[in-house]
C-alpha positions in Angstrom: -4.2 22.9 2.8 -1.1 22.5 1.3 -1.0 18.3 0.2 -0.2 15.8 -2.9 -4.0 14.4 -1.8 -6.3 14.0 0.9 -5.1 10.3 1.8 -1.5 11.6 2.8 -0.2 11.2 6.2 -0.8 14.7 7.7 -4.5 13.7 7.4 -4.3 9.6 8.8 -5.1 9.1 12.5 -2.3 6.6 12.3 0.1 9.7 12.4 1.1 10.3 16.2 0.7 13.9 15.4 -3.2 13.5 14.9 -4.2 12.0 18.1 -5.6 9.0 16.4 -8.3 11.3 14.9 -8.8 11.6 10.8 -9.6 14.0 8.5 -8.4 17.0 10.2 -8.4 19.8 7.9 -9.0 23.0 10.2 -6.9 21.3 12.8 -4.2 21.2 10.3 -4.7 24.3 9.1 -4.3 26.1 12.7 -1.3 24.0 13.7 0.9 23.0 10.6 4.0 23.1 12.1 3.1 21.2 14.9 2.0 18.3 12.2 5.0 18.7 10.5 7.6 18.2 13.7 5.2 15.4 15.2 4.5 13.1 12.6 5.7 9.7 13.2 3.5 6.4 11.4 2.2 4.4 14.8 2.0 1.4 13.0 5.4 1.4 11.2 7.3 3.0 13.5 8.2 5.5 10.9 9.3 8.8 11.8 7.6 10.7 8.7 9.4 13.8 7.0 7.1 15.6 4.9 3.2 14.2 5.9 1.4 16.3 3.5 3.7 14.5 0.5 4.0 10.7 1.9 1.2 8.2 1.5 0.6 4.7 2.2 -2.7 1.8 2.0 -3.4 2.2 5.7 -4.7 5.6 5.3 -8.6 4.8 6.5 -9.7 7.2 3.2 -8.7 4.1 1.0 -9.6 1.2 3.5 -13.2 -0.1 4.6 -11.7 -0.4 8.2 -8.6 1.0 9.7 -6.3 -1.7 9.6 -3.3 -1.5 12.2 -0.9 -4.1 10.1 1.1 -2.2 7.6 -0.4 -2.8 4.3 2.1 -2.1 1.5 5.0 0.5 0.6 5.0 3.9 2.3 4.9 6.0 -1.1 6.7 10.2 -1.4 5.5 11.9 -4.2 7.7 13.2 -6.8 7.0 15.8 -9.7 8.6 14.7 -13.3 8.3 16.8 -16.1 7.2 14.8 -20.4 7.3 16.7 -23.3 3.6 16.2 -24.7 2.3 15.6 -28.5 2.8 19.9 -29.0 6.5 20.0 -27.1 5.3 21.6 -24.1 7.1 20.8 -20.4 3.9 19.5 -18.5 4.2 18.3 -14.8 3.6 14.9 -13.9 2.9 13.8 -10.6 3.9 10.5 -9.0 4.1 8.5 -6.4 7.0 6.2 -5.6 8.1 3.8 -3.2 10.4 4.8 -0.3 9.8 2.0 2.6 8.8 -0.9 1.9 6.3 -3.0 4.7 8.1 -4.7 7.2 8.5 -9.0 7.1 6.7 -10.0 9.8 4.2 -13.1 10.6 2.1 -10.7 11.5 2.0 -8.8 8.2 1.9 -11.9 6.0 -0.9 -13.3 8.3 -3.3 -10.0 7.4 -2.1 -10.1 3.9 -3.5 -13.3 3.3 -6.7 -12.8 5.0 -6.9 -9.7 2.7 -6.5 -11.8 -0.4 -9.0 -14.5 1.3 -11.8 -11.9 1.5 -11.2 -9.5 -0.7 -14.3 -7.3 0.4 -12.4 -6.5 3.2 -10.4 -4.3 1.1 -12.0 -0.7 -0.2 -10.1 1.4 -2.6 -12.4 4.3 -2.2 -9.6 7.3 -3.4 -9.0 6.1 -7.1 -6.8 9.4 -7.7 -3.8 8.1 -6.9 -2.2 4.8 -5.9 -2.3 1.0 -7.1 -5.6 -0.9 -6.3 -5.7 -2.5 -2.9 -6.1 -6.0 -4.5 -2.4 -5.2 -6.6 -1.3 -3.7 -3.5 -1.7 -6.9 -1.5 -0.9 -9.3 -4.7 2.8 -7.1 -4.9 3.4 -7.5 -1.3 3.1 -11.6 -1.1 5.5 -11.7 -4.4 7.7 -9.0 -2.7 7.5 -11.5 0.5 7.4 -14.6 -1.5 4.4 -16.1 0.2 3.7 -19.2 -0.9 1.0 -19.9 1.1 -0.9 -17.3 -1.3 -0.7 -19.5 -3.9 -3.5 -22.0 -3.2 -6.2 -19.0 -2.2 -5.3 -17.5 -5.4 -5.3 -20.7 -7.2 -9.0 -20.7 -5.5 -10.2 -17.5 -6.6 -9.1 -18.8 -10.5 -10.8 -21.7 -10.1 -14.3 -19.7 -8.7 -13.9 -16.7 -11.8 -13.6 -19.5 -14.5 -16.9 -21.5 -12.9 -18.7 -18.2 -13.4 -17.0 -18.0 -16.8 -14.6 -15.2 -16.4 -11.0 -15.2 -17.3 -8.5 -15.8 -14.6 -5.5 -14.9 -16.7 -4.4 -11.7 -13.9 -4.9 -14.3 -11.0 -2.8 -16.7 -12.9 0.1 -13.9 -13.7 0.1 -13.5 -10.1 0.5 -17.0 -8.7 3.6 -17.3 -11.4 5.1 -14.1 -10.4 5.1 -15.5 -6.9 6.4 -18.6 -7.8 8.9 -17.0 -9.9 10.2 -15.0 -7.1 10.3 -18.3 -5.0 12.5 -19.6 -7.5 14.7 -16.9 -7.7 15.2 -17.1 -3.9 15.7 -20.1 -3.3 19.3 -19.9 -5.1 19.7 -17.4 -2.3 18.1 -16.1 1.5 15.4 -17.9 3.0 12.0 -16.8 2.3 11.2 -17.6 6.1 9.5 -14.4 7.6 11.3 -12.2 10.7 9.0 -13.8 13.9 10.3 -11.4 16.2 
């Protein structure tokens, strides 16, 4: 089958295309085109170009459970070329960001129960993509949440009682603040309710 991974949209049951089933290699195989005309994200309302090449956090192969709320960026790949150590062209594969989660109450609300029990979260395909904990961390700053603030203030407090170093959880809650900051010289931070 013809993808950038197995955790790509032509393989998510979240694609309209797949009937709400996963994992459909011989499916895909017979019907390609059909995948390819039809594929549409049901949760983001995201008509999706190139399935086989497109990615997001939702995809059930990275998550414990099949969340509906959009979790995260929807990523494209993209192929870059480095010179290594010997001066040879090699490929480098990568995935970058093309549309970004929508700003809903809805989306924030998940988000933070994410970050408040983080077993909820499984990043089971370690090939590709950030961790789900970065993931969720990103989209609060992104959303400027402040309400994430005192649940990750929490889990510092709870890793330095068992004597492990908070200092990620702490570069997270000032990178939140720090985009607070920046916005409030600008838009409100207030989430779209509609």
């Amino acid at each position: 089958m013809p993808n950038g991974g197995s955790d790509c949209c032509g393989t998510c049951r979240f694609n309209r295309a797949n009937a709400g089933l996963e994992n459909l290699s011989p499916l895909l195989r017979e019907d390609m085109e059909r995948v390819h005309e039809a594929s549409h994200c049901e949760i983001r309302g995201l008509d999706i170009q190139n399935p086989f090449w497109t990615y997001c956090a939702n995809h059930t192969s990275r998550m414990k459970r099949g969340y509906s709320v959009p979790l995260g960026p929807v990523y494209v790949h993209e192929w870059n070329h480095v010179v290594n150590s010997d001066g040879v062209r090699v490929p480098v594969s990568n995935r970058i960001p093309w549309v970004d989660a929508p700003d809903t109450e809805e989306v924030r609300t998940q988000l933070l129960q994410f970050l408040k029990e983080l077993e909820l979260l499984s990043d089971s395909y370690p090939w590709h993509g950030k961790d789900l904990v970065h993931e969720v961390v990103d989209e609060l700053e992104r959303l400027r949440e402040p309400r994430a603030i005192p649940i990750l203030e929490q889990i510092a407090k709870d890793l330095s009682e068992k004597g492990e170093e908070p200092d990620g959880i702490r570069i997270a809650i000032e990178r939140i603040q720090s985009a607070m900051e920046t916005d409030r010289g600008g838009q409100s931070s207030t989430p779209d309710t509609s």
